[in-house]
Backbone as CSV, one residue per row, in Angstrom:
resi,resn,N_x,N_y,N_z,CA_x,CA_y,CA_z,C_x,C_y,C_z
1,UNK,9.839,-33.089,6.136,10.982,-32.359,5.648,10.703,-30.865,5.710
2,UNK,11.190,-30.444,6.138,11.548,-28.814,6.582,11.808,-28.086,5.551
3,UNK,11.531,-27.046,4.977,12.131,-26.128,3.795,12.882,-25.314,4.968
4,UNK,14.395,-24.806,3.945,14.812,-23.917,4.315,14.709,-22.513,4.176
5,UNK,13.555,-22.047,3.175,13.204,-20.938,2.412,11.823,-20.643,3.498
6,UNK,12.423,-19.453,4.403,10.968,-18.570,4.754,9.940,-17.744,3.878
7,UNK,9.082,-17.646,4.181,8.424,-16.820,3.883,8.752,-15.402,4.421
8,UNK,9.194,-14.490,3.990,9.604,-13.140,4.095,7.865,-12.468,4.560
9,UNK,8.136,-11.161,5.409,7.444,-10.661,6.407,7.019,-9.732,5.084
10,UNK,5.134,-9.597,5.007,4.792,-9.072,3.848,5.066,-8.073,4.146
11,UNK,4.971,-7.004,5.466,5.425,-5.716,5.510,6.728,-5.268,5.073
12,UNK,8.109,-5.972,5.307,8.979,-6.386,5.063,9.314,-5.862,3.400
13,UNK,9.082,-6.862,3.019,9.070,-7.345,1.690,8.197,-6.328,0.316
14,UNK,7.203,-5.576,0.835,6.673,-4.510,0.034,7.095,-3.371,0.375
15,UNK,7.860,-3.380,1.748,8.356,-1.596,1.776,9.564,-1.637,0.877
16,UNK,9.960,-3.105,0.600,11.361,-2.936,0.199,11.216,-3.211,-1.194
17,UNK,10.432,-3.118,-1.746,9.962,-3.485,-3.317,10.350,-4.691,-3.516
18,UNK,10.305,-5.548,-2.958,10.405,-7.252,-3.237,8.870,-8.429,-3.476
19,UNK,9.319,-8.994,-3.953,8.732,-10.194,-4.180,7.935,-10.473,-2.765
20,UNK,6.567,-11.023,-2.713,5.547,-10.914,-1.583,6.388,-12.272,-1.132
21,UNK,6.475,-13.411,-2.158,6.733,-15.078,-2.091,8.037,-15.385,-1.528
22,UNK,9.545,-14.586,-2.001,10.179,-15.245,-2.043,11.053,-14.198,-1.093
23,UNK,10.887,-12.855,-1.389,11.454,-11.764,-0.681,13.069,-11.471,-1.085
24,UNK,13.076,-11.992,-2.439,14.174,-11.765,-3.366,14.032,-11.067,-4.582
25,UNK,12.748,-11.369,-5.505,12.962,-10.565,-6.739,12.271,-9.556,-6.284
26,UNK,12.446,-7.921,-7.358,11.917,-7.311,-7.253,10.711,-7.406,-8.017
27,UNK,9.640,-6.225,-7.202,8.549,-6.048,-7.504,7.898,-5.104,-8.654
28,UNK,9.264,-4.211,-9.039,8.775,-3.449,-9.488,9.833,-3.145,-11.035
29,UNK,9.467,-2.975,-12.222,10.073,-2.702,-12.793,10.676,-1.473,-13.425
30,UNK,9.932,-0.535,-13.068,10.256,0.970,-13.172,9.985,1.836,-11.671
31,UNK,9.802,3.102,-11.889,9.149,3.760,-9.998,7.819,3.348,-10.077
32,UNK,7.076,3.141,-10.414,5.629,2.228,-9.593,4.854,1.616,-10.801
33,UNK,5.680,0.744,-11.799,5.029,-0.350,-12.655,5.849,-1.432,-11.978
34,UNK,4.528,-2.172,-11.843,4.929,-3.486,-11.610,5.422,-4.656,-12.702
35,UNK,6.610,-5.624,-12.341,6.878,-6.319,-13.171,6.193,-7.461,-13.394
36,UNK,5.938,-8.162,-14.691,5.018,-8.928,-14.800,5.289,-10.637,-14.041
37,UNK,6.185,-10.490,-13.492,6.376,-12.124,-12.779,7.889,-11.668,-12.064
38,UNK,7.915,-12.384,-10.812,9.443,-12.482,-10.119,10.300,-12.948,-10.836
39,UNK,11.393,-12.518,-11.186,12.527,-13.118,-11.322,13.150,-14.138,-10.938
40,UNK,12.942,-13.994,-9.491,13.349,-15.422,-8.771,12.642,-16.597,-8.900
41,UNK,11.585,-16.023,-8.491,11.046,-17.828,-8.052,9.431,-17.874,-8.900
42,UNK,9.508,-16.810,-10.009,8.221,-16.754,-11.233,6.648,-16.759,-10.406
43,UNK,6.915,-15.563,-9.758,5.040,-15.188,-8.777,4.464,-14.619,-10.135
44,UNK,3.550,-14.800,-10.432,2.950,-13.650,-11.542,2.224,-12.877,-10.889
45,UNK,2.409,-11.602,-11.270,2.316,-10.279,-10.599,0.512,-9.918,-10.892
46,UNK,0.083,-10.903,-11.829,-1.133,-10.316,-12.506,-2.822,-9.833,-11.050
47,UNK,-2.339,-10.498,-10.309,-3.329,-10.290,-9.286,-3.264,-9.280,-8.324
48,UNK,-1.937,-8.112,-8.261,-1.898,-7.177,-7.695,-2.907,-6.291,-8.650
49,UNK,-3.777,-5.330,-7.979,-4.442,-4.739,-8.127,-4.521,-3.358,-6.675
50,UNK,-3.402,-2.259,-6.872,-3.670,-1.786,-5.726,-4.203,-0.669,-5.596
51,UNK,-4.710,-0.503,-6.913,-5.620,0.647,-7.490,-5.623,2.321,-6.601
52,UNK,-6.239,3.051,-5.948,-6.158,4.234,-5.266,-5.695,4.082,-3.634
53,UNK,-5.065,3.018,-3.643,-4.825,2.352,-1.952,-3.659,3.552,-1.619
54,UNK,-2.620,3.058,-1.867,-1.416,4.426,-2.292,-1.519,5.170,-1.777
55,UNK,-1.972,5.985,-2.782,-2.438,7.345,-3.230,-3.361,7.870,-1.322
56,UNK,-3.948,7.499,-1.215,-5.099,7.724,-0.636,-4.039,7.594,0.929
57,UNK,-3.120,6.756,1.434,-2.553,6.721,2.499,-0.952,7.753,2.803
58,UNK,-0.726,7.878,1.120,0.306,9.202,1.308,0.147,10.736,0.906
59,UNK,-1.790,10.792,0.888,-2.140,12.057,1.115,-2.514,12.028,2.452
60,UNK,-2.667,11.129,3.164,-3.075,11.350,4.534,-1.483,11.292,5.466
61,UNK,-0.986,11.265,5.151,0.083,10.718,5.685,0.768,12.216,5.355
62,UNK,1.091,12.905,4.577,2.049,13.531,3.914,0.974,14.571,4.479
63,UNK,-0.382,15.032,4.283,-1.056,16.121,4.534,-1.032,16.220,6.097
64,UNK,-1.106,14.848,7.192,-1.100,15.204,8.442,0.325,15.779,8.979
65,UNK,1.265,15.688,8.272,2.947,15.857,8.553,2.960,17.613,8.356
66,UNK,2.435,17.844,7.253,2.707,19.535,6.299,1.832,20.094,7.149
67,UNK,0.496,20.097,7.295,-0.387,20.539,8.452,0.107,20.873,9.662
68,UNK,0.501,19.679,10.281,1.035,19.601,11.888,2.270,20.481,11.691
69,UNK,3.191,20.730,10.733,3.947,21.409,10.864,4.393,23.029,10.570
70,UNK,3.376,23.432,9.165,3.007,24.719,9.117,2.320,25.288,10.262
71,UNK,1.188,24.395,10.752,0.868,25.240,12.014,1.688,25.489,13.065
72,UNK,2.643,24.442,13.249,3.760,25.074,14.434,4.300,25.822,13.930
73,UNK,4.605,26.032,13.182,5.328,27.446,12.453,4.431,28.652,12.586
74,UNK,3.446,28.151,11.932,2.956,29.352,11.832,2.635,30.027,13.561
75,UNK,2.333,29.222,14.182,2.354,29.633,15.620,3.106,30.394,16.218
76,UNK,4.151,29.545,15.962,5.563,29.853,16.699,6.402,30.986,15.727
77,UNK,6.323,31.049,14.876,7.346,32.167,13.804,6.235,33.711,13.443
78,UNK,5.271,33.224,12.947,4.242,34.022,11.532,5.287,34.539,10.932
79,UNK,5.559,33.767,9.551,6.210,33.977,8.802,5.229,34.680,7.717
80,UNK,5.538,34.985,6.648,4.729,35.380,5.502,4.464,34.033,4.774
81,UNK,3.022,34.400,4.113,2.771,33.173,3.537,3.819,32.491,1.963
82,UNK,4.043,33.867,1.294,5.336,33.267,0.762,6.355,31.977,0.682
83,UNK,6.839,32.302,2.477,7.585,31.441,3.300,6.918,29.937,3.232
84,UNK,5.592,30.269,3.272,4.457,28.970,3.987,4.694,28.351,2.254
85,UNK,4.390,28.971,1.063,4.072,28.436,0.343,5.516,27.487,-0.186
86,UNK,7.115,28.061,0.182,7.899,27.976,-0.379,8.571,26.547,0.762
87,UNK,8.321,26.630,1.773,8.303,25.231,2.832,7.643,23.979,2.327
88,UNK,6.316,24.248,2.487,5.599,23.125,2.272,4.840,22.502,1.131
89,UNK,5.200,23.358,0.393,5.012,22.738,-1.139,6.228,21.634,-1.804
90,UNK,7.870,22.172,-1.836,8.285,21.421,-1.739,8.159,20.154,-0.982
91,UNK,8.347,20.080,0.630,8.183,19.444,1.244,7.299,18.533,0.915
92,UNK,5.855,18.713,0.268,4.330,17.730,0.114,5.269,16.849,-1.138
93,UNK,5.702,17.573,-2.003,6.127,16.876,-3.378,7.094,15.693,-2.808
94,UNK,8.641,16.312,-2.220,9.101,15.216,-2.038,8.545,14.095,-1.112
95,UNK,8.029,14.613,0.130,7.375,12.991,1.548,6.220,12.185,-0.201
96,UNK,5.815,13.005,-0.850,4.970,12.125,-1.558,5.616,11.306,-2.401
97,UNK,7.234,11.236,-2.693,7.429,10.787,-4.148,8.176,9.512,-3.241
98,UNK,8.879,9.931,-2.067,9.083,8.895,-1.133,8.449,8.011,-0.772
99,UNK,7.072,8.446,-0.522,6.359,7.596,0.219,5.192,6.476,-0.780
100,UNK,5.465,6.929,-2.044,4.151,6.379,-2.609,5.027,4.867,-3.174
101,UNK,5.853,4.725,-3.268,6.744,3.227,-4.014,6.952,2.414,-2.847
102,UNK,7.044,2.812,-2.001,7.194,1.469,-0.716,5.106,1.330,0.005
103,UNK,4.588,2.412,-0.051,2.952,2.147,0.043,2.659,1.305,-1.359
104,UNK,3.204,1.628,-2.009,2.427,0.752,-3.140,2.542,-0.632,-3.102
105,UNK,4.169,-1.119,-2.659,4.885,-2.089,-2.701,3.936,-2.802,-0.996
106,UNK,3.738,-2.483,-0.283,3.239,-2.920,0.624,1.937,-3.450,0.711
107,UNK,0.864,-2.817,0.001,-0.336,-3.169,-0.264,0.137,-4.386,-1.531
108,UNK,0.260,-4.332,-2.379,0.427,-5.686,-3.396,0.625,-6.758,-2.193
109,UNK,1.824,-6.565,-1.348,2.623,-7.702,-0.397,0.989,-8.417,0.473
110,UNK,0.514,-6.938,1.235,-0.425,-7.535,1.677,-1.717,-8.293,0.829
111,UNK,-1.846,-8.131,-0.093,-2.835,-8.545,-1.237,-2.711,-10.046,-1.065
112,UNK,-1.326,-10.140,-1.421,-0.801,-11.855,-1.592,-1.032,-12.299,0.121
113,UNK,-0.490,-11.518,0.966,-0.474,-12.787,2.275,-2.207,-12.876,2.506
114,UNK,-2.916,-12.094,2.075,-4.316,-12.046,2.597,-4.747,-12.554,1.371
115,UNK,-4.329,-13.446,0.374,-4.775,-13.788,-0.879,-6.060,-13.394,-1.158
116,UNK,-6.394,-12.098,-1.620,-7.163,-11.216,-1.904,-6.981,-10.706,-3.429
117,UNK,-6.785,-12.345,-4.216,-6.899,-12.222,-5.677,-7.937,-11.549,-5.867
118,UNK,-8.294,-11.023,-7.013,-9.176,-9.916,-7.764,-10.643,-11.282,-8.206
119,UNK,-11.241,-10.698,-7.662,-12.209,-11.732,-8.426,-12.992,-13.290,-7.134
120,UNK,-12.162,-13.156,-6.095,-11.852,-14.243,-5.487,-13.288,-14.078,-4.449
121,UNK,-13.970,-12.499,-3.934,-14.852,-12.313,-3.387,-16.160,-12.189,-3.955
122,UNK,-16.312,-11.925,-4.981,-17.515,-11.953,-5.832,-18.712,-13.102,-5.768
């Protein structure tokens, strides 16, 4: 007998703040606390652990973007640093506030398809 319920694509499913299992409830109950079990189909959330994963891929991510792009500026314009500071400071704040709730949501997702419970390698 065949289920009709896929398994949702973990990349999928954590950019979009969903459920790793069911790819219906959400994952998250505020901007980056996780909720303690799915709604839908009751995953308990307790084994996400995605500790400095985040963090660590939307400073690289967000610093190679502001970099690559002040320097074309600065190349191409020389603006005053003023300018530099008043561009890309905003800019770092928002790509970071964007980018850190769907990285977060993605690493949990991958946690579960690579069942990489906490404790499980020891």
């Amino acid at each position: 007998m065949e289920s009709t319920r896929t398994t949702p694509s973990p990349a999928l499913a954590g950019l979009r703040g969903r459920c790793p299992r069911c790819g219906e409830g959400h994952l998250f109950k505020g901007f980056l606390a996780f909720r303690p079990t799915c709604e839908v189909c009751g995953l308990d959330f307790k084994f996400i652990d995605s500790a400095d994963g985040p963090a660590f891929f939307v400073m690289s991510i967000v610093g190679l973007v502001v970099v690559a792009l002040a320097m074309w500026v600065e190349f191409a314009y020389e603006p005053p640093m003023w300018l530099h500071a008043a561009l890309w400071v905003p800019l770092s704040i928002v790509l970071s506030l964007i980018l850190v709730r769907p990285l977060k949501g993605l690493m949990a997702a991958l946690q579960f398809a690579n069942r990489a419970e906490q404790g499980r390698f020891r």
